[in-house]
N, C-alpha and C positions, 0 to 999 in steps of 0.2 A: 508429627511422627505417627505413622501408623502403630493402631493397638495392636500387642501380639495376644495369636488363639491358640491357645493352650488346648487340646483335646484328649481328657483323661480317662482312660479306659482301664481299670485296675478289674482281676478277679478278685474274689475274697478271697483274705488270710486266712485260713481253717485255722478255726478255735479263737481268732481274734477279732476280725472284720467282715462284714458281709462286704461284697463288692460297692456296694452305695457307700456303705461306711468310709469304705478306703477310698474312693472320688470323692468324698466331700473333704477327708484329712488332707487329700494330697492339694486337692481346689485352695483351700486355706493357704497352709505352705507356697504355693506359686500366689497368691497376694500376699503374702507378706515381703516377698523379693519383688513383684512386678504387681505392685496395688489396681493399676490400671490394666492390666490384664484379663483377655477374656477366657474365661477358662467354662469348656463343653461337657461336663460330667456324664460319660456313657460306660456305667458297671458292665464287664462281659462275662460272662462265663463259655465254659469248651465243651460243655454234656457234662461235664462230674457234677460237683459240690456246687452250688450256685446258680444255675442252672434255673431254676423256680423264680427265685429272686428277680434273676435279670429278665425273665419272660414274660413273669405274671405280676411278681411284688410291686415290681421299681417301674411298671409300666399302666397302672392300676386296673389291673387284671382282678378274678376272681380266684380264691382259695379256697378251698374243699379240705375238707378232715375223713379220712375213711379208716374203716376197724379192721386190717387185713390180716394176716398170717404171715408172722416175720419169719427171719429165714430159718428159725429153729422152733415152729411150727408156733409158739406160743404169741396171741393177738398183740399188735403195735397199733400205732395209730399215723396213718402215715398222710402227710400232705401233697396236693396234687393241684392243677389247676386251668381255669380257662384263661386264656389271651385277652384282653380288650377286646379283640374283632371279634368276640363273642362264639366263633367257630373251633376252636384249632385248644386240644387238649394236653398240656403241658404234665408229664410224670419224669420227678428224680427216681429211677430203679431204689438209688438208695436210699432214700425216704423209707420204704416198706422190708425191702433185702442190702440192706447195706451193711458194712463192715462195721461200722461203730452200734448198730443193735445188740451187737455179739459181743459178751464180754471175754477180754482177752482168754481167759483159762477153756473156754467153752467153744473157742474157735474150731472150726473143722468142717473143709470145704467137701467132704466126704458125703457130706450128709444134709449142707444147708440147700437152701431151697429160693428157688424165686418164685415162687408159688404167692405173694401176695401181690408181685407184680402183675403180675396176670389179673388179679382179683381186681385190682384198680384199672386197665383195661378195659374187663369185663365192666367196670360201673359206669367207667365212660361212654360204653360202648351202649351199655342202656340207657344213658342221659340224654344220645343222639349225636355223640361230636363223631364225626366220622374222620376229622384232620387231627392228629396223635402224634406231639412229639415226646420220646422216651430219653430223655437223656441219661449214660449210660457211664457210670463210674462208679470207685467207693465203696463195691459189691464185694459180699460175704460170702457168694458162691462162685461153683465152679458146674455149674450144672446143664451150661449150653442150655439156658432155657426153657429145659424141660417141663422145669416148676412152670415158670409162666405159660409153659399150651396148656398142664395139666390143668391150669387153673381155666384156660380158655375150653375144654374138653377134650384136649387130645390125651391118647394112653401109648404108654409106652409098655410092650410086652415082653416076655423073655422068651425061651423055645417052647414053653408046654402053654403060652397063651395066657400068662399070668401076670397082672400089673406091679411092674417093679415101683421099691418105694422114693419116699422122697431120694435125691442129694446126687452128687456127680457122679461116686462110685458104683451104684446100682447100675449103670450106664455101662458097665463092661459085660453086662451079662443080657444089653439089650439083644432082640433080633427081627421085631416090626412096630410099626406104628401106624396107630389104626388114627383116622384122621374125624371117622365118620360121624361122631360125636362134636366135632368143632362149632361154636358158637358162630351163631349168625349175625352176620353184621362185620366177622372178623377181615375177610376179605373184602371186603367191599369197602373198606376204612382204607386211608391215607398214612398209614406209620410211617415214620421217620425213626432210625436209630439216630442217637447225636454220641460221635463218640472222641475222647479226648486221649485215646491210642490206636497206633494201627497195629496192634499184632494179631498174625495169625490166630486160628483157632489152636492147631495142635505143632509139636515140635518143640525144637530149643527156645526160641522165640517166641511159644504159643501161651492160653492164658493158664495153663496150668503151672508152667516153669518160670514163667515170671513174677507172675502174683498171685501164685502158690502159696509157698512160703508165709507171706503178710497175712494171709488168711487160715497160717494153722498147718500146712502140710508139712511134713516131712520131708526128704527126699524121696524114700519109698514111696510116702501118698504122694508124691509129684508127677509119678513114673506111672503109680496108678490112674492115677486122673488124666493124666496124657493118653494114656489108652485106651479109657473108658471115653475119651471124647473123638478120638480118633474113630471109635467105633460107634458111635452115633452118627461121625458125617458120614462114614460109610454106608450106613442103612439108611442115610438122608440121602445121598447119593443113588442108591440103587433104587429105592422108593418113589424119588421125585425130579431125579436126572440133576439135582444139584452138586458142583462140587467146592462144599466151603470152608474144607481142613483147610487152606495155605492161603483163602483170600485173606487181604489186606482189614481189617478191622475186626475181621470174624473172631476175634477170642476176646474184645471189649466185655467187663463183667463178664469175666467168668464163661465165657462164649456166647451169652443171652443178644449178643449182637447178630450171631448164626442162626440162633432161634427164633428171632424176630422174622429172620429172612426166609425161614423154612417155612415156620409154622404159622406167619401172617403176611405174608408177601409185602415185608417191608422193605424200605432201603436202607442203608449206612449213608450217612454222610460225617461230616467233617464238623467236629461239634461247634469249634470257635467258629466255621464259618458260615454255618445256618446262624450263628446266635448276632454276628456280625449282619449278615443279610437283612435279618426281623429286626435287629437296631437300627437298620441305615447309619451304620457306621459310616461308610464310601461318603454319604451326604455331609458328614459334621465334619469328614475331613478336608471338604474343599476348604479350601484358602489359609491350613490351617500351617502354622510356623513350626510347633512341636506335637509332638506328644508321648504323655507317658504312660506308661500303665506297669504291671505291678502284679507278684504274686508270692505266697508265704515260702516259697522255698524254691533257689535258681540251680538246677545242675543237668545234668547229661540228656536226663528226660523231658527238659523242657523244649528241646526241638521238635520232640516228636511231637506236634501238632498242639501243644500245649498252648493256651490263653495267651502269653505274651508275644509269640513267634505267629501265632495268626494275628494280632492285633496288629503287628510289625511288619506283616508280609504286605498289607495293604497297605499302609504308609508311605514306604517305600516304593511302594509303584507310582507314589508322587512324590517322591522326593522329599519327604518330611522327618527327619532324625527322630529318633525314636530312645527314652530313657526307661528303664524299669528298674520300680524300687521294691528289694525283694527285704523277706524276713531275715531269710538267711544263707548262704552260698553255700554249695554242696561240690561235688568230686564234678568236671565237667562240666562246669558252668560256662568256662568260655566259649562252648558251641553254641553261646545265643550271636556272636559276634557275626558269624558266617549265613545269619537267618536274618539281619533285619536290625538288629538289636545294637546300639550306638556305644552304650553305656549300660553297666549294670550298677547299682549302688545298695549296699545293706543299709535297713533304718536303724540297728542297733548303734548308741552313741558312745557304749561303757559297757565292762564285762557287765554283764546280769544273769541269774536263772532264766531258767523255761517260762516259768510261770509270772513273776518280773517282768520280759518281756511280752507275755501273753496280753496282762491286764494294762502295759502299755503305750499295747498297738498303734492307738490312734494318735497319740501325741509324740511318738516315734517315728510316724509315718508324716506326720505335719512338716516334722522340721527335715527329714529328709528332702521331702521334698522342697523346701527351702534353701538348704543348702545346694540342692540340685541346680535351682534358679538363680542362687547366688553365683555359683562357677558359670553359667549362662553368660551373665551380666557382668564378670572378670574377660570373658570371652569376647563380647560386645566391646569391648572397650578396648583390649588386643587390637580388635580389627579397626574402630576407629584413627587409633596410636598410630598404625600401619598406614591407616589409609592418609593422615593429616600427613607423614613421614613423605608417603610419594610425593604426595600436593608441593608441600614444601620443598623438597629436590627439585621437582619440575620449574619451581616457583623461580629458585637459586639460578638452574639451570637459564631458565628463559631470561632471567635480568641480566645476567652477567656479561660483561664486553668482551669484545671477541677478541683472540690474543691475536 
């Protein structure tokens, strides 16, 4: 009997598993139901949290420690990294301006900064890698980027030619930007944005009304921020003939996915399926019977382009069912069914705490996935039953004398 190939692509559980972590618990679990089974551990990440791991950690890449400017100007230390192929420069935005730098009371997109993104850029950019992927999530601001040219040399002015300060709101009193101070090297680079949403820059939809709020806004600061970025793509607009209020990814962090595009002629892409692409996921799926994969929390958002719904999207172009074992269900979860997505299953086995489940994880996610394999293998045997049932009819059939 042919071995079955498990192909396990899990993101990390934020706060409990790194993506490796959760491929190796989930690896376990399918041999303990299918011991002879071969199971392909490929950690993904979509541009957010993970990101570094699946690029540079889990591929053994190099990692870099840099002293930057978090996004509430006081120095962090943020990590960054080269690829294996020794070329191609891997940055989590949130590593240096992310959400979790900022302590909840002290939150306020009004004013934070991706000003050490840039700085980390900048040091790549004098190391010599000219290939820069940014992956783009998990951010503290709202600043279209700003931070980040400021850090590369661009200035942003207001009507009397005066440099506005850090943070997104200063952005409503923009009216040019002087480009001619931009470091060298900046254009002549390969950036990639990797981002794991598509929404607009501004609007209902854009980054200040959706992930506003998480990050400290108000409604009023929401309304401001919305306008204050509105009125950057305008003078990004009229300045460079770009227009990227309403494209498709441009308000990723905080808009820094527009900012990439303006002020270092990067591209957006699609964060799962750059990260999909540099794994040669496509390769570990041929001849593959299942696969799972897995993320801390399943609901309405995970369509949008989120880790499990790209993981699924390519499986399914071969025809391989697809399970994902999430921490926990959310409002809308069942829109992963319409994307790819076969089965969803929670690893919780018992009420428990937050923090109960946090410490866990991994032995949570073990037996999930076990029991996943076990209904597999009830499944298997259905169809055997089925198929012995024809056998035997046809058997009946073909002996019996003819009346």
């Amino acid at each position: 009997m042919p071995v079955m190939k498990v192909v396990i692509a899990p993101q990390s559980f934020k706060g409990g598993l790194s993506g490796l972590e959760a491929a190796k618990a989930i690896h376990e679990g399918v041999l303990e139901a299918f011991p002879d089974a071969e199971g392909v551990q490929v950690p993904v990440a979509d541009g957010g949290d993970g990101t570094l791991d699946a690029l540079v950690r889990n591929t053994g890449g190099e990692l870099i420690n840099s002293r930057v400017r978090g996004p509430l100007g006081a120095p962090v230390s943020a990590l960054w990294g080269v690829m294996v192929d020794g070329r191609t420069a891997v940055i989590e935005m949130a590593r240096a301006s992310g959400l979790a730098l900022v302590p909840p009371r002290q939150r306020n997109p009004r004013i934070t900064t991706s000003y050490g993104t840039g700085e980390i850029i900048a040091e790549v950019l004098d190391r010599g890698y000219r290939r820069i992927i940014v992956g783009l999530g998990g951010s503290a601001t709202n600043d279209g980027g700003t931070g980040m040219a400021q850090a590369l040399g661009v200035r942003f002015l207001d009507s009397s030619g005066k440099e506005l300060p850090p943070g997104g709101g200063a952005l409503s009193r923009l009216a040019r930007i002087d480009m001619s101070g931009l470091r060298l090297g900046v254009m002549e680079a390969q950036i990639t944005a990797a981002t794991d949403v598509t929404n607009p820059l501004c609007g209902p939809n854009g980054a200040s009304a959706i992930y506003g709020p998480q990050k400290g806004a108000s409604h009023g600061v929401v309304e401001e921020l919305d306008a204050a970025l509105d009125r950057l793509s305008g003078v990004i607009k009229r300045q460079f003939g770009l227009d990227l209020r309403d494209q498709a990814r441009a308000g990723a962090a905080g808009g820094l996915a527009a900012g990439l595009v303006a002020f270092t002629n990067a591209k957006i892409e699609s964060g799962i399926d750059l990260v999909c692409e540099v794994l040669g996921l496509d390769v570990h799926l041929e001849g593959a019977d299942l696969v799972i994969t897995g993320e801390g929390r399943a609901d309405a958002s995970t369509v949008y382009d989120k880790a499990p719904v790209g993981v699924a999207r390519r499986a399914k172009s071969r025809g391989i069912p697809v399970v994902s074992l999430v921490g926990s269900l959310g409002v809308g979860y069942e829109d992963v069914y319409q994307h790819g997505i076969d089965a969803v299953l929670p690893i919780i086995d018992r009420t428990m705490g937050f923090e109960e489940s946090i410490s866990r994880s991994y032995d949570l996610l073990r037996k999930a996935a076990e029991r996943a394999m076990r209904l597999l293998k009830v499944g298997q045997t259905l169809d055997l039953t089925k198929a012995r049932g024809i056998d035997g009819d046809l058997a009946t059939e073909t002996q019996s004398p003819p009346r």
